[in-house]
KOLGUZA-612060 format. One record per residue: x, y, z of N, C-alpha, C in turn. Coordinates in steps of 0.02 Angstrom, whole numbers, padded with zeros to 5 digits, always signed. Example, Ala and Ser with C-alpha at 12.3 -4.5 7.8 and 13.67 -1.06 7.14 Angstrom:
# KOLGUZA-612060
+00660-00284+00390+00615-00225+00390+00660-00165+00390 +00642-00112+00354+00684-00053+00357+00645+00002+00394 
END
This chain:
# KOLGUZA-612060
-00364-00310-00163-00326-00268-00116-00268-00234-00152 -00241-00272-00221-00171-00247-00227-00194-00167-00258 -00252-00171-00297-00283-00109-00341-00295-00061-00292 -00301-00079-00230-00320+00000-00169-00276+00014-00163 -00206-00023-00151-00136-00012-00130-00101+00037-00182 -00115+00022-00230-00104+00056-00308-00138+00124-00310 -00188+00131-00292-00219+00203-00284-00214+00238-00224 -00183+00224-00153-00197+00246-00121-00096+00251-00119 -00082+00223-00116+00008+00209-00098+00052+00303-00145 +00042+00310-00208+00038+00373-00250+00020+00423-00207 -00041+00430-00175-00058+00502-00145-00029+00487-00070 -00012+00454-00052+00015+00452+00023+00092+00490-00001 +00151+00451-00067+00187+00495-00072+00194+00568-00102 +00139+00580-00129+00152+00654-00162+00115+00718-00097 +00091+00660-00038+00098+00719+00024+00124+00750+00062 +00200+00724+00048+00262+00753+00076+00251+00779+00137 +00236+00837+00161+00253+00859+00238+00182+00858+00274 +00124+00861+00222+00045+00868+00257+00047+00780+00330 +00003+00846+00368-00018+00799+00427-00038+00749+00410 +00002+00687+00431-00022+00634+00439-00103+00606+00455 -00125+00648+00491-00211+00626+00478-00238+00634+00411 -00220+00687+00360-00236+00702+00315-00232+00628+00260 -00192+00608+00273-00170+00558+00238-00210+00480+00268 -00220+00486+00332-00287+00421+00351-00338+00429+00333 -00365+00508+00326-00410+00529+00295-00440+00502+00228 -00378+00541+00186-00386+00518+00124-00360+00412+00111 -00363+00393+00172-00339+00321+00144-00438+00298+00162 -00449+00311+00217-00509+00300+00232-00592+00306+00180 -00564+00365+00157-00606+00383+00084-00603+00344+00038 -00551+00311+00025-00507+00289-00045-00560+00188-00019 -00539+00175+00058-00586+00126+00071-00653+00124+00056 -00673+00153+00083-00750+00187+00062-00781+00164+00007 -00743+00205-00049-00736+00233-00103-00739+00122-00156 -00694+00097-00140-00674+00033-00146-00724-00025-00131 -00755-00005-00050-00815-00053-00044-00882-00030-00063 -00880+00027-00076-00945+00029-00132-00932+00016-00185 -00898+00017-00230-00873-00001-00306-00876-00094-00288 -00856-00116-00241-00829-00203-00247-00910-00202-00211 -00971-00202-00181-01019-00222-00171-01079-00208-00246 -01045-00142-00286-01078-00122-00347-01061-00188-00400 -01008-00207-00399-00987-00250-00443-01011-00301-00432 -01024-00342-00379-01031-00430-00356-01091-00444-00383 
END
């Protein structure tokens, strides 16, 4: 978990004023993105 926090925590701040969905968006992807890589790995 701390490694998603680490990749996802960076682009939440360099979004400065963009809509907040944009940013669940991209956290949601970034999940995604995480449980295919951690089911690729096991």
């Amino acid at each position: 978990m701390d490694e998603l926090v680490a990749v996802v925590a960076p682009q939440v701040e360099t979004d400065g004023d963009d809509a907040p969905r944009s940013i669940l968006e991209r956290i949601r992807y970034y999940l995604l993105e995480a449980g295919e890589k951690g089911l690729l790995n096991q």
